[in-house]
C-alpha positions in Angstrom: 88.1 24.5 175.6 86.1 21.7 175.8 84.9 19.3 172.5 81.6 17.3 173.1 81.0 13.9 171.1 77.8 13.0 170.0 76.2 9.4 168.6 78.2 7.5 166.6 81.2 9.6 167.3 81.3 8.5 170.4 82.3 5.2 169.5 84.9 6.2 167.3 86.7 8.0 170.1 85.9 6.3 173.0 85.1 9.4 175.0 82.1 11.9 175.2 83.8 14.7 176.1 87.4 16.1 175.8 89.2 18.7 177.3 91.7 20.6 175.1 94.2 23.5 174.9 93.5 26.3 173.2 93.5 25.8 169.7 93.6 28.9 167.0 90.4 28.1 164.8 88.4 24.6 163.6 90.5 23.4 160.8 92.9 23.5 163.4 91.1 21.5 165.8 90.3 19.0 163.5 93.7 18.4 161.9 94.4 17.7 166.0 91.3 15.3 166.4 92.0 13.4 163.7 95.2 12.9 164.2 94.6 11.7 167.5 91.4 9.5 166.8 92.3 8.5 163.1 88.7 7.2 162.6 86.9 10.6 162.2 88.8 11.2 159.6 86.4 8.4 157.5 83.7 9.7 159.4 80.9 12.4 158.7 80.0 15.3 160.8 78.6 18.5 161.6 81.0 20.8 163.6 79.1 23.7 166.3 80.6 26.3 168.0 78.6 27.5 171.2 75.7 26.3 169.9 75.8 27.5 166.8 76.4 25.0 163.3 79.6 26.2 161.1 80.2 25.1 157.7 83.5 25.9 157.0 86.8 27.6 159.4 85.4 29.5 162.2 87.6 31.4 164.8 87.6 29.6 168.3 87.8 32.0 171.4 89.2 30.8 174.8 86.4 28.7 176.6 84.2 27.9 173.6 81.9 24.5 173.6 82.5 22.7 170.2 80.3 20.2 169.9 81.2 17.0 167.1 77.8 15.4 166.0 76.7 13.2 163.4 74.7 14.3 160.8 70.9 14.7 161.3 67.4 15.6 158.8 64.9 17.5 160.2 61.3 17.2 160.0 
């Protein structure tokens, strides 16, 4: 699996892309990030999987794309 970092984020973590094992679901992924970059955990950000934006615990399958962003306005 493999998490991209976007803007800001980037900074927090040093690194704009990490690979990682397997993990079950995002709330599960995140617990893991956090614990290893204690920063986001202050930080805010919008979580998609394969392209597509999730609001709350979504189901990661073997090889996704999550991608950790900060948060945007359209116009």
């Amino acid at each position: 699996m493999e998490v991209l970092f976007f803007g800001q984020l980037t900074d927090l973590t040093g690194v704009t892309t990490l690979s990682c094992d397997h993990v079950a679901d995002t709330d599960q992924l995140m617990t893991q990030l956090k614990e290893k970059y204690p920063a986001l955990a202050n930080a805010t950000f919008m979580v998609a999987v394969n392209n597509r934006m999730i609001t709350g615990n979504t189901v990661i399958e073997p090889g996704s794309k999550i991608a950790i962003m900060p948060p945007f306005s359209g116009g």
